[in-house]
Each structure stands twice: as structure tokens, then as C-alpha cells.
C-alpha positions as CSV (number, residue, x, y, z in Angstrom):
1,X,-17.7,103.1,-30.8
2,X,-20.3,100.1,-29.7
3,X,-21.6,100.7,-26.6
4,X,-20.8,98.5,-23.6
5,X,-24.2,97.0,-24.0
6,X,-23.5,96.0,-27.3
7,X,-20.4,94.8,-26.9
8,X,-21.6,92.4,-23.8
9,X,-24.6,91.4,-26.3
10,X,-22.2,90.2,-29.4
11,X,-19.8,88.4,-26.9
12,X,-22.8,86.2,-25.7
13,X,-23.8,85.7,-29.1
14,X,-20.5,83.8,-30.2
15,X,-20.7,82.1,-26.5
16,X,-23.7,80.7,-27.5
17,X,-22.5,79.9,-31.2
18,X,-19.7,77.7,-30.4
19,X,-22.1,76.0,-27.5
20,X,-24.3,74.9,-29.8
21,X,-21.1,74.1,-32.3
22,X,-19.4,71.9,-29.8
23,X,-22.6,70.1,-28.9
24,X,-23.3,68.8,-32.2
25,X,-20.0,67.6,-32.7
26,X,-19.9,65.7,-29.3
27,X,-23.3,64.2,-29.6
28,X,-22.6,61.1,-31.7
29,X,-19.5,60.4,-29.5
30,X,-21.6,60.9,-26.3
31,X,-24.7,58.6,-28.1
32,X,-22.4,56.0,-29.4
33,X,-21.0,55.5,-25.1
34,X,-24.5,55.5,-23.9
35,X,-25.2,52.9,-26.3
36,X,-22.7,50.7,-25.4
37,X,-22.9,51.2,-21.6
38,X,-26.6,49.9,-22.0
39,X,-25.4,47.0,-24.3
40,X,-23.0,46.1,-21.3
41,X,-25.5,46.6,-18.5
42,X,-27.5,43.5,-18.7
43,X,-27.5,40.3,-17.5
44,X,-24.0,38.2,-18.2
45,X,-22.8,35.0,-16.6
46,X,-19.2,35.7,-16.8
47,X,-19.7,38.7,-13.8
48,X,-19.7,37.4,-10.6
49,X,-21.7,40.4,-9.5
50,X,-21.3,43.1,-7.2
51,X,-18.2,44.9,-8.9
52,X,-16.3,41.8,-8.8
53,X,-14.3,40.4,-11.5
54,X,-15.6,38.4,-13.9
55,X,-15.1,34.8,-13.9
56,X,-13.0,32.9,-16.6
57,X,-14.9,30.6,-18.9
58,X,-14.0,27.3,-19.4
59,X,-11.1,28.0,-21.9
60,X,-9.6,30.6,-20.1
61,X,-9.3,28.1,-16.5
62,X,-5.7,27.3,-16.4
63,X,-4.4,24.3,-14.6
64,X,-0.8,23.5,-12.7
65,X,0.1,19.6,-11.4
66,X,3.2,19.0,-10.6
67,X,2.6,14.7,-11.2
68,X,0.6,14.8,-14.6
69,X,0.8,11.3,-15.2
70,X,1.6,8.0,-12.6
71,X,3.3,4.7,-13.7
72,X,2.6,1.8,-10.7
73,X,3.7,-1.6,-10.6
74,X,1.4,-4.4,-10.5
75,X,1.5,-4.5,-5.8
76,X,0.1,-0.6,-6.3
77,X,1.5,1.7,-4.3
78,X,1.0,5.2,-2.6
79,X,1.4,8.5,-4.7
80,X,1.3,11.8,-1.9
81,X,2.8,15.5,-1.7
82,X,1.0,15.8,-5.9
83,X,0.0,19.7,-5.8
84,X,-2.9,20.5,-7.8
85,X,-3.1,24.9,-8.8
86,X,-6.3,26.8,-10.6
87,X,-7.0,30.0,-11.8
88,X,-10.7,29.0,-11.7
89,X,-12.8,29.9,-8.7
90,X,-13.3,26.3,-7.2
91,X,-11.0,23.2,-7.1
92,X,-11.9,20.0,-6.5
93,X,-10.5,16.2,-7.6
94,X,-12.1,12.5,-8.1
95,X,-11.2,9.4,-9.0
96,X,-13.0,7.9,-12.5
97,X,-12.0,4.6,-11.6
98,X,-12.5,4.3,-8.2
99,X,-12.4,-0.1,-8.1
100,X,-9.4,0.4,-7.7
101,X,-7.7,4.3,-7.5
102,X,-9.1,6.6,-4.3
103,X,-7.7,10.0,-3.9
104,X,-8.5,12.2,-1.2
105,X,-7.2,16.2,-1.2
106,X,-6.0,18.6,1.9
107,X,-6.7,21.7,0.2
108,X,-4.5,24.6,1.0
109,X,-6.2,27.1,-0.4
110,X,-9.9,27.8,-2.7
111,X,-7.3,27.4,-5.7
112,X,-5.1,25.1,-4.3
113,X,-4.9,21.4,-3.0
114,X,-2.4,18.6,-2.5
115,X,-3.8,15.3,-3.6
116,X,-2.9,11.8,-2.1
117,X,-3.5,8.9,-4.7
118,X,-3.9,5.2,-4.0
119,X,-3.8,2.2,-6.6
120,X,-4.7,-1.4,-5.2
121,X,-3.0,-3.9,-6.1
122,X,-3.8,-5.3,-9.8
123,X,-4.5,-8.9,-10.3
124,X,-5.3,-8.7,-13.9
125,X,-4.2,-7.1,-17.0
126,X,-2.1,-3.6,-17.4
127,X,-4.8,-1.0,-16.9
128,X,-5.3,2.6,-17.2
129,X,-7.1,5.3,-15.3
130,X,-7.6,8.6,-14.1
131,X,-8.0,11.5,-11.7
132,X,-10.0,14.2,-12.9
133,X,-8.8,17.7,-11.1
134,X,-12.1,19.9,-11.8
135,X,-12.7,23.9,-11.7
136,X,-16.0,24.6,-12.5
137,X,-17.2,23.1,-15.6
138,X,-13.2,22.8,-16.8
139,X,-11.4,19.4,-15.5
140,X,-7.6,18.1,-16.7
141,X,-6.3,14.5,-16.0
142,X,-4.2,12.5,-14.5
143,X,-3.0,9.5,-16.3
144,X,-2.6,6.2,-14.2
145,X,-0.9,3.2,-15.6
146,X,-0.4,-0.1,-13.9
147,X,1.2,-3.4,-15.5
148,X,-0.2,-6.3,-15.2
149,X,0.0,-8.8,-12.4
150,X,2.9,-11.2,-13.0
151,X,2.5,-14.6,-14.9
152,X,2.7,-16.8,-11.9
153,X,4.7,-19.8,-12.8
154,X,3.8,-23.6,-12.6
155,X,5.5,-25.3,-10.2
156,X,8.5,-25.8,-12.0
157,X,10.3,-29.3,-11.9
158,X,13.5,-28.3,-10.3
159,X,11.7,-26.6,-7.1
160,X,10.5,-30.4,-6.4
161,X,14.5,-31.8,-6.3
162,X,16.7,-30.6,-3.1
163,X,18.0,-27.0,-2.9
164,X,21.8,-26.4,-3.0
165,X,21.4,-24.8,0.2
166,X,20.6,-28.1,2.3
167,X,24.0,-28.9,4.5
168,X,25.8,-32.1,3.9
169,X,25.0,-35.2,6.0
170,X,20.9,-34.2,6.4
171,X,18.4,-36.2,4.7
172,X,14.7,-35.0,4.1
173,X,12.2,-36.4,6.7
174,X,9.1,-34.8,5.8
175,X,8.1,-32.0,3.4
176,X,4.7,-30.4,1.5
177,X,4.9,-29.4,-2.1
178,X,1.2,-28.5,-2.3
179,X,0.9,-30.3,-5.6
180,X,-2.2,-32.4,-4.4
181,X,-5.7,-30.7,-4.4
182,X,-7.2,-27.3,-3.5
183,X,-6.2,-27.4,-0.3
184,X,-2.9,-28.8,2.2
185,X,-3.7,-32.6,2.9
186,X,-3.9,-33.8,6.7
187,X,-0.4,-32.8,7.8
188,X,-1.7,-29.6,8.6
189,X,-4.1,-28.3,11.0
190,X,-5.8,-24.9,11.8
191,X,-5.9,-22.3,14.7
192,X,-9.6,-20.7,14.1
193,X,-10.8,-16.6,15.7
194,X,-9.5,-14.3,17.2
195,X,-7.2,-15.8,19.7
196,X,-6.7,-13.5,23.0
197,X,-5.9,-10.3,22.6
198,X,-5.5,-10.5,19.1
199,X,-3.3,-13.7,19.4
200,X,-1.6,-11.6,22.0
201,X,-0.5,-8.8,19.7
202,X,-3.9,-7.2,19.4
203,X,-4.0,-8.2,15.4
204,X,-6.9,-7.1,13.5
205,X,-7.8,-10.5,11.6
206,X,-9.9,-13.6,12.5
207,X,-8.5,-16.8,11.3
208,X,-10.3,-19.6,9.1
209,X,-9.2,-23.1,8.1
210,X,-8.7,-23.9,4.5
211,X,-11.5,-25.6,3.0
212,X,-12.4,-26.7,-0.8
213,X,-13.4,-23.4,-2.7
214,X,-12.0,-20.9,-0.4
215,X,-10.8,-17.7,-1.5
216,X,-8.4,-17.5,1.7
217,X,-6.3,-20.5,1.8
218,X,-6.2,-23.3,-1.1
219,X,-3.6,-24.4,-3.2
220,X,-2.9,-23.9,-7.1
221,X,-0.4,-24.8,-9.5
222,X,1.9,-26.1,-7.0
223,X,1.3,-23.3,-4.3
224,X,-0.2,-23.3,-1.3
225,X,-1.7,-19.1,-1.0
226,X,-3.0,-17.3,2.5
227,X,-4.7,-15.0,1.6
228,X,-6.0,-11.7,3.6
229,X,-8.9,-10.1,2.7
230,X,-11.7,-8.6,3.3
231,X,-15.2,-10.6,3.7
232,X,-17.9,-7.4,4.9
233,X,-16.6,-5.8,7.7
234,X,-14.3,-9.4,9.0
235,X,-10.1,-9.2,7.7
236,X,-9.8,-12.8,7.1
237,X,-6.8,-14.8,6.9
238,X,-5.2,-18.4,7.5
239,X,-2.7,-19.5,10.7
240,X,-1.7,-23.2,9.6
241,X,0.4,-25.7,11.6
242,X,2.3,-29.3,10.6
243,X,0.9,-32.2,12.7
244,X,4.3,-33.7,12.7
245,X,6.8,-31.9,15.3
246,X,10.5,-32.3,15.0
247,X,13.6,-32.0,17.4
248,X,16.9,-30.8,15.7
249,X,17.0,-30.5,12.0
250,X,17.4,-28.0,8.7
251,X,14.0,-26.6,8.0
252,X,13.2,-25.3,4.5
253,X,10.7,-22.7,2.6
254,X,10.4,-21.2,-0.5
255,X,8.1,-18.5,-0.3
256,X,6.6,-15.0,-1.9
257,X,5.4,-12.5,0.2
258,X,2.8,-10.3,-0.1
259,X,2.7,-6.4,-0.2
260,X,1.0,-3.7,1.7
261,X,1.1,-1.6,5.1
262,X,-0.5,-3.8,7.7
263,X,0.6,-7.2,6.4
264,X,3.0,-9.6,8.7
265,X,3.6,-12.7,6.9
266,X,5.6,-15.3,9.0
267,X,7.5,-18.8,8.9
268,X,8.3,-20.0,12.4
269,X,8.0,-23.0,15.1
270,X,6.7,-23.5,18.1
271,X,7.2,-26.3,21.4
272,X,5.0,-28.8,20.5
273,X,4.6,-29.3,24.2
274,X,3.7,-26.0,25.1
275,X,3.0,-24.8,28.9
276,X,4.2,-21.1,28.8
277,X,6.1,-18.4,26.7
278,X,8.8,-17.5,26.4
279,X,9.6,-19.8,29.0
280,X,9.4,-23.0,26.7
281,X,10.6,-21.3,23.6
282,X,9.3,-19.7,20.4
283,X,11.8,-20.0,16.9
284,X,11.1,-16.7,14.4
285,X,13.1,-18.5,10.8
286,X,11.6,-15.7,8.6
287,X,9.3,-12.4,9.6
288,X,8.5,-9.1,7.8
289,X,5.8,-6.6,7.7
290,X,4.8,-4.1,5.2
291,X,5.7,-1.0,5.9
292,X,9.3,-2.3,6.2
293,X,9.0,-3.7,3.3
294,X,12.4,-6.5,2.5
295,X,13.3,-6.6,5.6
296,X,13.6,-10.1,6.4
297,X,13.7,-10.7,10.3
298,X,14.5,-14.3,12.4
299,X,14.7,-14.0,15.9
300,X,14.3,-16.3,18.7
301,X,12.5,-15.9,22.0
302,X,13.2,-17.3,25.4
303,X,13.3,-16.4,29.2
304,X,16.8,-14.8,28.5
305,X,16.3,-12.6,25.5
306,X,12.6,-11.7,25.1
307,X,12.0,-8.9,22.4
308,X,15.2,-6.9,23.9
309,X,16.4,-6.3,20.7
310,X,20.0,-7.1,21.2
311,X,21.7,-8.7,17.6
312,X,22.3,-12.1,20.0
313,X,18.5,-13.2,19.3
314,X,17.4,-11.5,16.5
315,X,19.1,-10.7,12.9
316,X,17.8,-9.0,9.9
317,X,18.7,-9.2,6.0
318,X,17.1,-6.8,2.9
319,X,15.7,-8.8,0.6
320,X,14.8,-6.2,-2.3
321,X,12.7,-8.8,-4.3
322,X,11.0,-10.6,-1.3
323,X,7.6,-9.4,-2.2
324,X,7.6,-10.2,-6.1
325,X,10.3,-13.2,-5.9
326,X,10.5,-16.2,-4.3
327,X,13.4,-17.0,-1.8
328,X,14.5,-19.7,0.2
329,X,14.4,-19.5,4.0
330,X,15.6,-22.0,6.4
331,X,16.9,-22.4,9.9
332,X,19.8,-24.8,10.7
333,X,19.0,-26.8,14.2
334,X,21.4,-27.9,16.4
335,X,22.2,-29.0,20.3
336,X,24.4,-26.6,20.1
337,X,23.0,-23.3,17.9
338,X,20.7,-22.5,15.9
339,X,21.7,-20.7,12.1
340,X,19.0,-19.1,10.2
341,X,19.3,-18.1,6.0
342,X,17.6,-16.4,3.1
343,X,19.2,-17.8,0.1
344,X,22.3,-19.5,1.9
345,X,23.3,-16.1,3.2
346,X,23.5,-16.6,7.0
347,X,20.8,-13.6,9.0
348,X,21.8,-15.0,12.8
349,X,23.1,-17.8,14.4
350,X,22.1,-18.1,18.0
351,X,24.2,-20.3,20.2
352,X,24.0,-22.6,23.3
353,X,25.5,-20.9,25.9
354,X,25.0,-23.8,28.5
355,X,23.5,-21.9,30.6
356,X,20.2,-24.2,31.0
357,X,16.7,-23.9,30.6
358,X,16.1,-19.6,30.5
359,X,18.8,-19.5,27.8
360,X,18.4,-22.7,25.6
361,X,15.0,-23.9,25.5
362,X,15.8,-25.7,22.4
363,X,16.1,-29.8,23.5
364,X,12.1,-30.6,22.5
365,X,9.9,-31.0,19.5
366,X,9.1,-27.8,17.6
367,X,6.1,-27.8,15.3
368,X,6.3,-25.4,12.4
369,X,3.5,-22.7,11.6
370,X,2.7,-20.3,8.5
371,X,0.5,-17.5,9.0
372,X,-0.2,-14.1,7.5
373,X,-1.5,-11.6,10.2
374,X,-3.0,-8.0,9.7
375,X,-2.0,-5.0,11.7
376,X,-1.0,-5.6,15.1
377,X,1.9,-4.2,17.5
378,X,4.2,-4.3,15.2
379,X,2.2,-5.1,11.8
380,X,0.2,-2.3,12.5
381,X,2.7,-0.2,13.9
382,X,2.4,2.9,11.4
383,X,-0.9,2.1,10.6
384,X,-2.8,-0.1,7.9
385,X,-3.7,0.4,4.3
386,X,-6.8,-1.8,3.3
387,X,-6.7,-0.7,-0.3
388,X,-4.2,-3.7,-0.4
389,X,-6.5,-6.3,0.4
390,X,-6.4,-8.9,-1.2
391,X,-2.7,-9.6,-0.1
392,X,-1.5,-13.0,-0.5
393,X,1.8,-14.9,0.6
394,X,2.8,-17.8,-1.2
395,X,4.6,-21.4,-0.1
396,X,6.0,-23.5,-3.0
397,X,6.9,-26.1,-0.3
398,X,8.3,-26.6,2.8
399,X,10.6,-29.3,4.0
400,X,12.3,-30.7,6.8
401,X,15.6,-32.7,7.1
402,X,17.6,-34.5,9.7
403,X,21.1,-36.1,10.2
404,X,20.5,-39.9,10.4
């Protein structure tokens, strides 16, 4: 028998054999990973580095929007709450027509945002734009449409014969069709600045007169048009008054009015002897701002009732087409009450309670003014939105009749 030697020297001997056996098979397979980990140990863009994971290209960035594409009428309009999602590593949005669409975004996260998306009003042609959402070099759109502003009409022939809302037994007196010129004719005059405290309601715009040429108030194609808009830094805007004042009557406008958070187009009259207010008396026939937009207002003010919102001096109608339409407002004056209308539908009829002076301050002259403020107490009340400048509120006439 083998010695123990011997037998401890041939099992070391096949030990070694199949060493050598299993080494040779395993060293392509070993080469052929060492190889590739080198190939993959270089420099490469799509690592982020330190371990991290790498980041997609451009055609592997997905994008979610929940409002892909925007339709807005011709006034503009608002668009919030649109949430923006990507799988990229950065997110970020801007406007590629920014004339006339701004967008800001809160961002909620790196990946994700919630855009806010404004469109001015359009004075032109349809249009299209767009809001690019961008993640890195990868960006997806947002479509925005926008009609065209409205065909306004000539002065057509029947707006210059008598409503069928004038009362029986009146006759007109007195009336403007602003067919004559580029701007109202000497019936009118104009209150100029500031005023005190904002005309007393802390508004934000400083009045002009109309004058040949201006872009703020002139008259076109049988329309007179205020107009509020921006010149630099200055909101400007017209606050127009009749020369002639008149005790008792039916008083008549047909009128558009403009769109937009911050505007406060009004038709109203004032004592033409004026010594304090609202002592002597102040007569609201048609108010609305924008961001109650169609709510037609006519209120009255005196000692009695002063802005104390009771429904005995102050009515209000929805007029859902007051800002691309034109309507006809008008107060009925009497010695005994006062009735106020949109289209012949009655808003508020304020009566004579006999009470005197504090309660019926209504047995004088009244003078009647058009104005389009900006902002203000209650113009400005939830804030004001410039991307809607220029705003404009238009008078096809107004008229004034009286029992003979």
C-alpha cells in the first residue's frame, strides 16, 4: 500500500489540477466583466454623480398638465389651480407670447408647480399662443386660443329714433348721439386729477378731458369711448359731465361696459347746486364693477339712507351680457319717486316719503355724469388686474325727456 506521504502528495496533485482547470475556464468570463466595468467607468452625462441615479434624457422626461390647451374669449380672462408634474429633475414654465399672456407658478415641489395664466384682452384678430412648461432641455405646450374682438357696429339707424322704453306723455329735451366729431361737442365738460382722496373713494386713476386724437376719450362711429389705460406709470381715464341740468324727467343710456377686476364704470347725477353730500343728494341710475361682473347696481344717496345697504335705496339686477352687449338704462324722475331700469325691467323705485329735506332731496336740478374709475373702495375691493388695461365703456347716446 502507498504510504501516507504518497497518498497526501497525489491528493495535492489533482488539487492543483482542477485549480488550474477551473481557472482557465473562468478567465474569459472574468476578462469579458473587467472589460465592461472599465467601458462603464468613464465619464457620462446621463449620471448625476455620486451613486445617484442617472438622469433621463430628453426623450425619456415625461410631462402631466391637467389644462393642456385654453380657449378665451375676446375680454381675456384668468386661468388658475392648472397643475403642471415632471419626471425630469427641474420644472419651470414661461410665456412665448408674453404681449399679451403672463403666467407665474407656486411651485409645490422640484417636480411639481401650479401655474396661474393671464390673457389680456384682444383688440384684434383670433390669435394663438403658448406656455412652454420646461424640464431641462425637454419643454411641452400649452395651447392658447383667443377669438377676435367683436365687429363693433356702426351706429345703426334705429338707436337714433326713441326707445320703446320711454313712458307715455314725456318728450325728449335734450340728448347726445356722439355722431359729430372725435370728441363730445360743448354740452359736456370735464373734472381733471385726482380729486381728494381719490375723488373720495381713494381710486387709483387721474382724470383727463377729451381732446382731438386722444386715446382715452373720443368718439367713433357713433360712440362716445372712456377709456382706462395705462400712459407710464399714470391709470388714465375720463369723468364727463352735461352742462345742461335738469329737474324731474326720464333719463336714458345705452351703453357697453367694459371688463376686468378693478374697473367701475358708472351712469349717475348729481345737484347741480351742490353745497354738501349726501346732504343735497347724489342719484346712482347704473353702477358695476369688475369683479362682480353683471351686476348692475342704482342706488340713491341722502341724509336718510347713506350706503346702509337696506333694498329701500339701492337695487341690483344681473345683466349676463352687460360687458359684451349694449343695454338701455334709465331712471324715471318724479316729485314723488324715483324708478330706475335696465331694459324696461324695473331695479328700484325709491319713493317720497314726505318726510322733508334728509329723506327727499330730490326738488332741484341734477346734472348727469359718465365716468369709468379704477380700483377704489369698492372697485378695488378684491384687488386689481392691470393686464386688462386698456378697458373701455361705451355710450351710444344719452337722452333726456320731460312731461310738457
Amino acid at each position: 500500500m502507498p504510504s501516507a506521504v504518497a497518498h497526501g502528495y497525489r491528493h495535492l496533485h489533482f488539487f492543483i489540477y482542477y485549480i488550474m482547470l477551473f481557472t482557465n475556464r473562468l478567465y474569459p468570463i472574468l476578462l469579458g466583466a473587467l472589460l465592461m466595468l472599465c467601458a462603464c467607468g468613464g465619464d457620462d452625462d446621463s449620471y448625476s454623480g455620486g451613486g445617484d441615479s442617472p438622469t433621463p434624457s430628453t426623450e425619456d422626461i415625461k410631462f402631466n398638465i391637467t389644462q393642456e390647451a385654453i380657449s378665451a374669449p375676446s375680454n381675456g380672462g384668468t386661468y388658475g389651480n392648472i397643475t403642471v408634474s415632471t419626471t425630469g429633475s427641474s420644472l419651470s414654465a414661461k410665456s412665448d407670447n408674453q404681449d399679451w399672456i403672463t403666467v407665474s407658478m407656486t411651485k409645490q415641489s422640484v417636480r411639481v408647480g401650479v401655474l396661474t395664466i393671464m390673457v389680456a384682452p384682444n383688440t384684434g384678430e383670433s390669435r394663438q399662443g403658448t406656455v412652454s412648461i420646461i424640464s431641462g432641455s425637454a419643454s411641452k405646450k400649452i395651447i392658447i386660443t383667443q377669438e377676435a374682438a367683436p365687429v363693433e357696429e356702426k351706429d345703426p339707424k334705429e338707436m337714433t329714433e326713441q326707445s320703446v322704453y320711454v313712458p307715455a306723455g314725456y318728450t325728449m329735451v335734450w340728448n347726445d348721439e356722439f355722431n359729430t366729431g372725435d370728441v363730445p361737442g360743448s354740452g359736456w365738460w370735464y373734472e381733471t386729477g385726482r380729486g381728494s382722496n381719490g375723488w373720495g373713494n381713494n381710486e387709483e386713476q387721474y382724470y383727463v378731458s377729451a381732446s382731438s386724437g386722444s386715446n382715452v376719450g373720443f368718439c367713433k362711429d357713433g360712440y362716445m369711448n372712456i377709456v382706462c389705460r395705462k400712459n407710464g406709470s399714470r391709470i388714465e381715464s375720463i369723468r364727463m359731465n352735461t352742462t345742461d341740468a335738469w329737474q324731474y324727467g326720464y333719463f336714458e343710456a345705452r351703453l357697453k361696459l367694459p371688463a376686468g377686476k378693478g374697473t367701475w364704470p358708472a351712469f349717475w347725477m348729481m345737484p347741480k347746486n351742490f353745497t354738501t353730500w349726501p346732504g343735497d343728494g347724489e342719484i346712482d341710475i347704473m353702477e358695476e364693477v369688475g369683479y362682480d361682473a353683471n351686476r348692475i347696481l342704482s342706488t340713491i344717496h341722502c341724509n336718510k339712507y347713506n350706503n346702509s345697504g337696506t333694498s329701500i335705496e339701492s337695487g341690483s339686477k344681473y345683466v349676463s351680457t352687460s360687458q359684451t352687449e349694449y343695454h338701455i338704462y334709465a331712471l324715471e324722475w318724479t316729485s314723488g319717486y324715483m324708478t330706475f331700469f335696465v331694459d324696461g325691467q324695473k331695479i328700484l323705485t325709491y319713493n317720497n316719503d314726505g318726510t322733508g329735506w334728509n329723506a327727499w332731496p330730490f326738488d332741484a336740478p341734477f346734472y348727469i355724469k359718465l365716468n369709468l374709475a379704477w380700483g377704489g373702495n369698492w372697485g378695488g375691493a378684491h384687488g386689481t388686474d392691470e393686464s386688462f388695461l386698456p378697458a373701455t365703456y361705451k355710450i351710444d347716446y344719452v337722452r333726456v325727456y320731460q312731461k310738457k
